[in-house]
DRENDO-1510 file (C-alpha; in Angstrom, 1 decimal, always signed):
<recs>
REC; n; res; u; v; w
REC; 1; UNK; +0.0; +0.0; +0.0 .
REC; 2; UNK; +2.6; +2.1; +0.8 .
REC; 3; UNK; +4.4; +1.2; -2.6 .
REC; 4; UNK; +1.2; +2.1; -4.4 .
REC; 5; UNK; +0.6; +5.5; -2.5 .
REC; 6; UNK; +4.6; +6.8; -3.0 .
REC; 7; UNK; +3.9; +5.7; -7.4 .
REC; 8; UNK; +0.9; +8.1; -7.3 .
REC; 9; UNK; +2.6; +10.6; -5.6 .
REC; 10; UNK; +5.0; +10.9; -7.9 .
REC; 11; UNK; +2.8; +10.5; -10.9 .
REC; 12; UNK; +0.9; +13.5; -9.5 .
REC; 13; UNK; +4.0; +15.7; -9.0 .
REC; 14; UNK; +5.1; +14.5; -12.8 .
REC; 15; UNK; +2.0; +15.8; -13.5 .
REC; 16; UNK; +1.9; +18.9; -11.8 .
REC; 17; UNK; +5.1; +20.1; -13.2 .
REC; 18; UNK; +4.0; +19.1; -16.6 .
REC; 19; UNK; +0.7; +21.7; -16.3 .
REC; 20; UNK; +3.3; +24.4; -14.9 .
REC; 21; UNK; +5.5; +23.6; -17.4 .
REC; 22; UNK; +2.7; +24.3; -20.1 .
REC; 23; UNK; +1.0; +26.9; -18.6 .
REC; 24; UNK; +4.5; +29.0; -18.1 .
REC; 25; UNK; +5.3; +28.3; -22.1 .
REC; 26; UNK; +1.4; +29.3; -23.0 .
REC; 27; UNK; +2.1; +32.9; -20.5 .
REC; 28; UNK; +5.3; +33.6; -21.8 .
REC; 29; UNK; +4.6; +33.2; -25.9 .
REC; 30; UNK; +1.1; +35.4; -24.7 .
REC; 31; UNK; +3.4; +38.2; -23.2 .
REC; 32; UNK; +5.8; +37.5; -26.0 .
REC; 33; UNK; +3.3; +38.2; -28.5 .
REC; 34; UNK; +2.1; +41.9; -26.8 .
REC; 35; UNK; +4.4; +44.5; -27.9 .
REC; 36; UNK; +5.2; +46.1; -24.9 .
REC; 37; UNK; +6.1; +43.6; -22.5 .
REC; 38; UNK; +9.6; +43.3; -22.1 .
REC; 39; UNK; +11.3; +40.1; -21.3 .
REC; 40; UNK; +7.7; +39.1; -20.2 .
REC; 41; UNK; +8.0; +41.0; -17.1 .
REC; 42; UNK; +5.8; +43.6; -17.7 .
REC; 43; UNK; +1.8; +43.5; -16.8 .
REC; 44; UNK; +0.0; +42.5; -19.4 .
REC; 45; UNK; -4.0; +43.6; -19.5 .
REC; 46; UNK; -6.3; +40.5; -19.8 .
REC; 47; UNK; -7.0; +41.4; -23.5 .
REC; 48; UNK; -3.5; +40.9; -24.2 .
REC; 49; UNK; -3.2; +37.5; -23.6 .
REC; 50; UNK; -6.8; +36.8; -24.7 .
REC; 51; UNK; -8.5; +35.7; -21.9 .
REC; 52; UNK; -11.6; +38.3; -21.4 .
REC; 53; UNK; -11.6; +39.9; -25.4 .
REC; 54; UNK; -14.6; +42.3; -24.8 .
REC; 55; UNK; -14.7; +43.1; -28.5 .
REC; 56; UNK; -16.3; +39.9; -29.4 .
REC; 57; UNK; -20.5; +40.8; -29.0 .
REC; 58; UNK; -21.5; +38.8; -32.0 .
REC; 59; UNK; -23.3; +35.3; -30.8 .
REC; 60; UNK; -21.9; +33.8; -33.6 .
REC; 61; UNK; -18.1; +34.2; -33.3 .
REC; 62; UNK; -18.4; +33.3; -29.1 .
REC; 63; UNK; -20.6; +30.2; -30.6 .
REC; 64; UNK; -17.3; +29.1; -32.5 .
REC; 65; UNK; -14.8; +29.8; -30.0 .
REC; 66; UNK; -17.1; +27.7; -27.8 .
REC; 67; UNK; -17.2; +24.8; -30.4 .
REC; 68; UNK; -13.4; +25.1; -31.1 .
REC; 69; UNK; -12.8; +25.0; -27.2 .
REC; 70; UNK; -14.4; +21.6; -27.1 .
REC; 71; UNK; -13.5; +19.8; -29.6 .
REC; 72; UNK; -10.0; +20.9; -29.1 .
REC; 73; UNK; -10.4; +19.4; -25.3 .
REC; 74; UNK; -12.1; +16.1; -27.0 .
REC; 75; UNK; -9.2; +15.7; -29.3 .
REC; 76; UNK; -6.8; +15.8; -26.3 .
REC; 77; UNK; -8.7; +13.1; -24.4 .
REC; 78; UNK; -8.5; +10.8; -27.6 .
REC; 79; UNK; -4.7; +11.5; -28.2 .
REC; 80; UNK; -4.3; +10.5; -24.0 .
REC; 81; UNK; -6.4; +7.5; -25.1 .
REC; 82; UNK; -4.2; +6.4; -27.8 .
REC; 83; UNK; -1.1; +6.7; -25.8 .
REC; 84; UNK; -2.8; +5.3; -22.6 .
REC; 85; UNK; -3.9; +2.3; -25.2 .
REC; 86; UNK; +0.2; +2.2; -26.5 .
REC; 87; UNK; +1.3; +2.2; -22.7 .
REC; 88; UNK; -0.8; -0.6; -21.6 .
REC; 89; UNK; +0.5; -2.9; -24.8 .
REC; 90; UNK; +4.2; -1.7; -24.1 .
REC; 91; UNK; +4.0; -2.8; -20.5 .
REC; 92; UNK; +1.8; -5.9; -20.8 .
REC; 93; UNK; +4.9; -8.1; -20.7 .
REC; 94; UNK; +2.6; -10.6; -23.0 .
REC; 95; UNK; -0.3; -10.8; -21.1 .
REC; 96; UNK; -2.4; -11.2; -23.9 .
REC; 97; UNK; -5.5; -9.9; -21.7 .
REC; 98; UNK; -3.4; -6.9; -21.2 .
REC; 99; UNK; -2.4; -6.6; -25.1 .
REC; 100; UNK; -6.2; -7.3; -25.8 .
REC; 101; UNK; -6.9; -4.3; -23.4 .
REC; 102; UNK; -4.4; -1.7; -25.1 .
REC; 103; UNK; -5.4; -3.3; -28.6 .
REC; 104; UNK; -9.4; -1.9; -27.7 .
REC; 105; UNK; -8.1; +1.6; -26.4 .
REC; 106; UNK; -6.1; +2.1; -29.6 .
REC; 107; UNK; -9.0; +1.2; -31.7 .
REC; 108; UNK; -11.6; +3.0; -29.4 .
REC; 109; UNK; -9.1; +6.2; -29.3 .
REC; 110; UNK; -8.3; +6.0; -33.2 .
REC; 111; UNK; -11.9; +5.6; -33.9 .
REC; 112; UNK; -12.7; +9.0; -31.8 .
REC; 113; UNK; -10.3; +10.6; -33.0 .
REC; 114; UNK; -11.6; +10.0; -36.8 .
REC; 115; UNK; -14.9; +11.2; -35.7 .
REC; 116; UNK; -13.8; +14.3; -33.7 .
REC; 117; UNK; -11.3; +15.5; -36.4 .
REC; 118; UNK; -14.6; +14.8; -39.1 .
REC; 119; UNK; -16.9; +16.6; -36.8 .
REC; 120; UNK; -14.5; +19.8; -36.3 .
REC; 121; UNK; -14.1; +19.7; -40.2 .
REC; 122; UNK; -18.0; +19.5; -40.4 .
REC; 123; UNK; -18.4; +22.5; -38.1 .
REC; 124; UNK; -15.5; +24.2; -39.5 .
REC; 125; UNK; -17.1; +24.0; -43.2 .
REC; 126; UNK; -20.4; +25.0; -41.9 .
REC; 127; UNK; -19.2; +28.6; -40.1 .
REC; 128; UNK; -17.0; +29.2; -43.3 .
REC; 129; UNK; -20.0; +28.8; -45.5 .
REC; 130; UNK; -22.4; +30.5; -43.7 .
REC; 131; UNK; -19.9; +33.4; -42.5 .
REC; 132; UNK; -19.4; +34.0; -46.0 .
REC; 133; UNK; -22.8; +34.2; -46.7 .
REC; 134; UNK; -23.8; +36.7; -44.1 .
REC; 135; UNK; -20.7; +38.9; -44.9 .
REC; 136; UNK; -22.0; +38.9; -49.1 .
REC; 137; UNK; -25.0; +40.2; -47.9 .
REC; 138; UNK; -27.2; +36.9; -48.8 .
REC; 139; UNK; -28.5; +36.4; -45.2 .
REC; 140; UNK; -28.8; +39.6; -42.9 .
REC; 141; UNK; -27.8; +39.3; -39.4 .
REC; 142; UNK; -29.5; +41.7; -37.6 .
REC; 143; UNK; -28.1; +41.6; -33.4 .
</recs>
């Protein structure tokens, strides 16, 4: 037991520093990207880095953000999936009930990966198609 609880603690630290580690690169290339910070020390207002963009009051452009959010998120959880899947087959040691185990995450991870990458292209060809409408002028939106 005591084995067990020392593995997750370290698994949890692993992946605490790995979130830091991500969320310091995603803060730095945001203040990189303002103009006036300076070796990312300087404060940065909350539309510099994107977070609260108070510029956006159509419906339609926070519906697509919203959309993109998710189905970035669901792509991540198939990619874990997949490599969770390649784990368990790397460290089944030829336990073919563990090999069988991997073998149905990879397929169920490839499989929802194929239809969340089809679905975003869906969604993406719909907003292209009807953006482009309603900026020719063929459907009026009037908010």
């Amino acid at each position: 037991m005591k084995n067990n609880f020392k593995k997750g603690l370290v698994m949890f630290a692993m992946v605490m520093f790995a979130f830091t580690a991500m969320n310091t690169a995603v803060v730095l290339t945001a203040q990189a990207m303002d103009d006036n910070a300076t070796l990312g020390f300087d404060i940065i207002d909350d539309q510099g880095i994107g977070l609260a963009n108070n510029e956006i009051s159509d419906p339609r452009v926070m519906a697509i953000n919203i959309v993109k959010f998710f189905m970035t998120f669901l792509g991540i959880i198939a990619v874990v999936i997949i490599l969770l899947g390649g784990f368990k087959w790397m460290t089944a040691a030829g336990n073919e009930d563990k090999v069988a185990e991997a073998k149905k995450l990879l397929v169920a991870g490839i499989i929802g990966l194929a239809i969340i990458v089809s679905a975003y292209v869906i969604v993406n060809f719909v907003i292209t198609t009807t953006t482009d409408l309603i900026d020719d002028g063929t459907i009026e939106y009037t908010g």
